[in-house]
Each structure stands twice: as structure tokens, then as C-alpha cells.
C-alpha positions, -999 to +999 in steps of 0.1 A: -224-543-730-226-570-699-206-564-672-201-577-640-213-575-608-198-555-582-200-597-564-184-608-592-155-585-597-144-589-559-152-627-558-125-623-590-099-607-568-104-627-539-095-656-559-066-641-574-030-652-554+007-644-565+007-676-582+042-694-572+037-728-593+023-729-627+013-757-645+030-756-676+013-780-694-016-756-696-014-726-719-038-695-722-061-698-751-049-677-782-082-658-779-076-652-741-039-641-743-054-618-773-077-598-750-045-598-719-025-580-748-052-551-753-055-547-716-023-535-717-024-518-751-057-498-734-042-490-699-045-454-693-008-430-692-004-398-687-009-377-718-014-404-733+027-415-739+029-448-733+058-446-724+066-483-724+073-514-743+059-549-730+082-581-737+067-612-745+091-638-736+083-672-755+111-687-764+123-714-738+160-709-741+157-672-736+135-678-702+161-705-690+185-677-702+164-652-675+158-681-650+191-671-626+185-635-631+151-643-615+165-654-581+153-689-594+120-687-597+107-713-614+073-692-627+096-676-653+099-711-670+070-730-662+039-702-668+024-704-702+030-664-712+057-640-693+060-601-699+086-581-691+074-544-688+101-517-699+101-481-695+115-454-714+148-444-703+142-404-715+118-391-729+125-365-759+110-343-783+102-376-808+081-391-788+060-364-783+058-359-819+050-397-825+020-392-799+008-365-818+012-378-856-010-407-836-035-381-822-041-369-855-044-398-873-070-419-847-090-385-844-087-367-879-075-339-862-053-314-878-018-316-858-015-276-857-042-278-837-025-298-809-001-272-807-002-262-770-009-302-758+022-307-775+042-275-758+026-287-724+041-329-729+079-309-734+078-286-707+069-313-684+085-346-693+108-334-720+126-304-705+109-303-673+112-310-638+097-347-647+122-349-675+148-348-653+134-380-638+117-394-671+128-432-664+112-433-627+082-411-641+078-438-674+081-466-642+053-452-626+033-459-654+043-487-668+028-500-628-005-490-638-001-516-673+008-542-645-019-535-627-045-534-651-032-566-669-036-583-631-071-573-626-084-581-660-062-619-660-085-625-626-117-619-644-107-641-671-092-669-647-061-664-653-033-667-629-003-642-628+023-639-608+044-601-601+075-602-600+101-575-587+124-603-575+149-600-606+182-581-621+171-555-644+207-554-657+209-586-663+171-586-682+181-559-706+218-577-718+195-612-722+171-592-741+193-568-754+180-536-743+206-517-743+207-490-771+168-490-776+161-462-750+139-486-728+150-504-696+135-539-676+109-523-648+093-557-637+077-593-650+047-608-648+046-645-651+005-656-661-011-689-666-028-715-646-023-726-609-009-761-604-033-783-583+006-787-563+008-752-553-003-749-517-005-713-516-037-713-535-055-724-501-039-696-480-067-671-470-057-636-487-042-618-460-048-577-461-059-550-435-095-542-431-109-515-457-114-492-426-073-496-418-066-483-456-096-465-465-107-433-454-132-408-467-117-370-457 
């Protein structure tokens, strides 16, 4: 397997930017927008829930739908692919058993035998103290698919765009949400830079590594 360069990988994020106008004349190869799907079918949750459903919002009427919900930004419309990442509004006793039926399956494992994995998922984010909180604890990680899908876009050269800036409320009625058990977290908008946006030429501004960074 090739991989890249430490170089490479930061020379990747260093050209990365919050991408605030897309060209949307250019669309992400099929091939591309393939590999951006399994980033975020391969992110990493805890036990392994994936507690999340990612939104693939195509159809032009429904992003003009989202546009005012968006606080107007343009991105939603003019990018060539834009997820909205939900999260689990509860978590219950299913979906455990759904992650372990899966467990099973991949692995050829006997399900008995995931017996006390199973008893640990419900007395922590069923009926336990994260339970209580299972939305923000299924936000949390749906962060880490956002995150992941950012990083690997860069390596590819692909711009993306984050974007907190909207109604959740008003997502999940456009998208009709409501009733499935999952709730709008955040977006991300992805495609390529237009040669018109001027914030591609602003030097990345962040703290030195020794300001964030400390080895204890």
C-alpha cells in the first residue's frame, strides 16, 4: 500500500480552506465522490454504533429549499455534493442488536458469544448515564465522520466547506426527519474552489504547535 508522506499529508492541509465559493460548474468525479462516501462509511465510533445517517442532498430544489435555512450561504447550492450529517436522537436496545447481528455476520462469529459486548453497549448508551444524553453523545461522533471526510477530501483535492451556520429544525422538516429517530447535526458543502473566491489566498491563520501542543 503507498501512502503519503508526512510533507505530503500537511502540504494537503495547508492547502485546505473553509471553501466559501464553489464553482459549480465543476463536479467531483463519480470515482472520487465514491471513495468521500467510504471515508465516512469507515470513520471510527464508539463500539462501533454508528450512530448516524449521512444525507446526500442532490436535488436542486431541495438545496434552494435549505438555502434560507443556511443563513444564505450560497455553498449549499453552488458545491457539486452536500451532506448533512444526522445523529441518533436515542439510542435503544435495537440498535444494539442491529450492531451485533452485523458483528456476527462480517466476522462469523456466533452472536451468544458477544454476549457481555452487547450487556456493556446498554448499560452505557441505552440505560446508562450516556443514554440519558444519547443525542449529544451520537453528535460527538458523528464530528469525527466530519472530520475524517475533511481530511481525506484534502488529500484528494477536494474542497469542503463546514458548516454549523444553519436551523437544524428547519433541516429535518425540509428533509423530513422527523419520525425516523435521527436529527440535522451539521453540513458539509465539498467541491472545487472558484478561481473568484479570495479567501483561497489568505494565509491559514492558527496558533503555533507549541501554543496547542504539549507533551505532559
Amino acid at each position: 500500500m503507498n501512502h503519503l508522506t508526512p510533507q505530503q499529508l500537511v502540504q494537503a492541509l495547508e492547502w485546505r480552506y473553509a471553501t466559501k465559493v464553489f464553482d459549480p460548474a465543476k463536479k467531483i468525479p463519480a470515482e472520487v465522490w465514491a471513495a468521500l462516501e467510504k471515508t465516512l462509511v469507515l470513520t471510527p465510533t464508539s463500539y462501533g454504533l454508528q450512530p448516524y445517517h449521512f444525507l446526500i442532498v442532490q436535488d436542486p430544489a431541495k438545496r434552494a429549499e435549505l438555502l434560507p435555512h443556511s443563513w444564505g450561504q450560497k455553498q449549499v447550492v453552488d458545491c457539486s455534493h452536500f451532506v448533512v450529517f444526522t445523529a441518533r436522537t436515542e439510542m435503544t436496545e435495537a440498535d444494539v442488536a442491529r450492531l451485533i447481528t452485523r458483528i456476527s455476520s462480517v466476522r462469523g462469529t456466533p452472536a451468544d458469544s458477544l454476549n457481555r459486548y452487547r450487556d456493556a453497549m446498554l448499560g452505557d448508551v441505552v440505560n446508562g448515564a450516556r443514554g440519558k444524553i444519547a443525542h449529544e453523545w451520537a453528535t460527538r461522533q458523528t464530528y469525527i465522520a466530519l472530520g475524517n471526510l475533511m481530511t481525506a477530501a484534502a488529500v484528494l483535492g477536494v474542497d469542503a466547506c463546514p458548516m454549523e451556520g444553519l436551523v437544524p429544525a428547519e433541516y429535518d422538516k425540509v428533509l423530513h426527519l422527523h419520525g425516523t429517530g435521527y436529527a440535522t447535526v451539521v453540513a458539509c458543502a465539498l467541491g472545487y474552489r472558484s478561481a473568484n473566491d479570495k479567501y483561497a489566498s489568505f494565509p491559514k491563520v492558527r496558533y503555533d504547535t507549541a501554543d496547542l501542543v504539549r507533551v505532559v
